[in-house]
C-alpha positions in Angstrom: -21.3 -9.3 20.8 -21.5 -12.5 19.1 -18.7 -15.0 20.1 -17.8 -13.3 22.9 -20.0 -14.6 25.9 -17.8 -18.0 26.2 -14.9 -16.0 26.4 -15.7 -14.3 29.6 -16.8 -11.1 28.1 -19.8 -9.1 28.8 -21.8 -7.5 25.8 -21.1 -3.9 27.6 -19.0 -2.0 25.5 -17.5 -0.6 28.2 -16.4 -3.1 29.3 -14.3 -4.5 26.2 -13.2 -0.6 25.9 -11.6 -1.1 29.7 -10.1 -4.5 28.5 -8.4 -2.9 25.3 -7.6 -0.1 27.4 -5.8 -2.2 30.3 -4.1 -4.2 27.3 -2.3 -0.8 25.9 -1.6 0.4 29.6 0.2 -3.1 30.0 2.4 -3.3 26.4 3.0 0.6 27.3 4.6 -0.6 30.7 6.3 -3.2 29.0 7.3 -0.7 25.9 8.8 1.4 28.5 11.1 -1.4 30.5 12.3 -2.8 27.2 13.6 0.9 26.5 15.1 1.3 29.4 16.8 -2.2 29.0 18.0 -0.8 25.6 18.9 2.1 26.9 21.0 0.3 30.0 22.8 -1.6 27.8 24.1 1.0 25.3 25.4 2.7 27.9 27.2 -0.1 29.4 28.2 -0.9 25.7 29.7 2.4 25.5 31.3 2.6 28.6 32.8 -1.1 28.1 34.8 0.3 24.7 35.9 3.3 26.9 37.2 1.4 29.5 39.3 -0.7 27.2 40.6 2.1 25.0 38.7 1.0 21.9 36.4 4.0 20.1 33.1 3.3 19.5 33.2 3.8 15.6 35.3 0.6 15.6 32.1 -1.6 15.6 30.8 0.0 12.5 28.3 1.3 13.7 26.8 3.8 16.7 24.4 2.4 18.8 21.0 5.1 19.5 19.5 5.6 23.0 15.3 5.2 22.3 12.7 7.0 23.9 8.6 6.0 23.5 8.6 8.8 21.1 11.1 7.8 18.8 9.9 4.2 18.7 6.3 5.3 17.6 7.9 7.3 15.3 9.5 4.1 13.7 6.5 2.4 14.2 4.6 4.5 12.5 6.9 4.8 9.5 7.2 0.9 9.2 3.2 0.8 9.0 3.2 3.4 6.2 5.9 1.3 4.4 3.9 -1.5 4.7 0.5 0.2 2.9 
């Protein structure tokens, strides 16, 4: 692969295949704690306005809990938006 021997890379395909493979395993990781950091804090958000009396609908708007599959979901349809 042209360019790539300075970099630290090997020609083997394989190898760049395990490097792009190990890149998606770590933003999956880190997809996963930012939706559980999303998650945590809608849920203290929620229970903050209980504990102080106030409905939830007074901020205008309802806060959704994520999951991975609901993110590549918008993912996806932001990309088709895009084309």
């Amino acid at each position: 692969m042209a360019g790539l021997e300075g970099h630290g890379y090997t020609d083997s395909m394989d190898d760049i295949v395990e490097l792009k493979n190990a890149t998606v395993r770590t933003l999956q990781e880190e997809l996963e704690r930012l939706i559980n950091s999303h998650n945590t804090a809608v849920q203290r958000y929620e229970q903050t306005m209980v504990d102080n009396g106030v409905p939830a609908e007074e901020l205008g708007f309802l806060p959704k809990l994520l999951s991975e599959t609901a993110v590549g979901e918008m993912t996806r349809a932001q990309t088709d938006m895009s084309l």
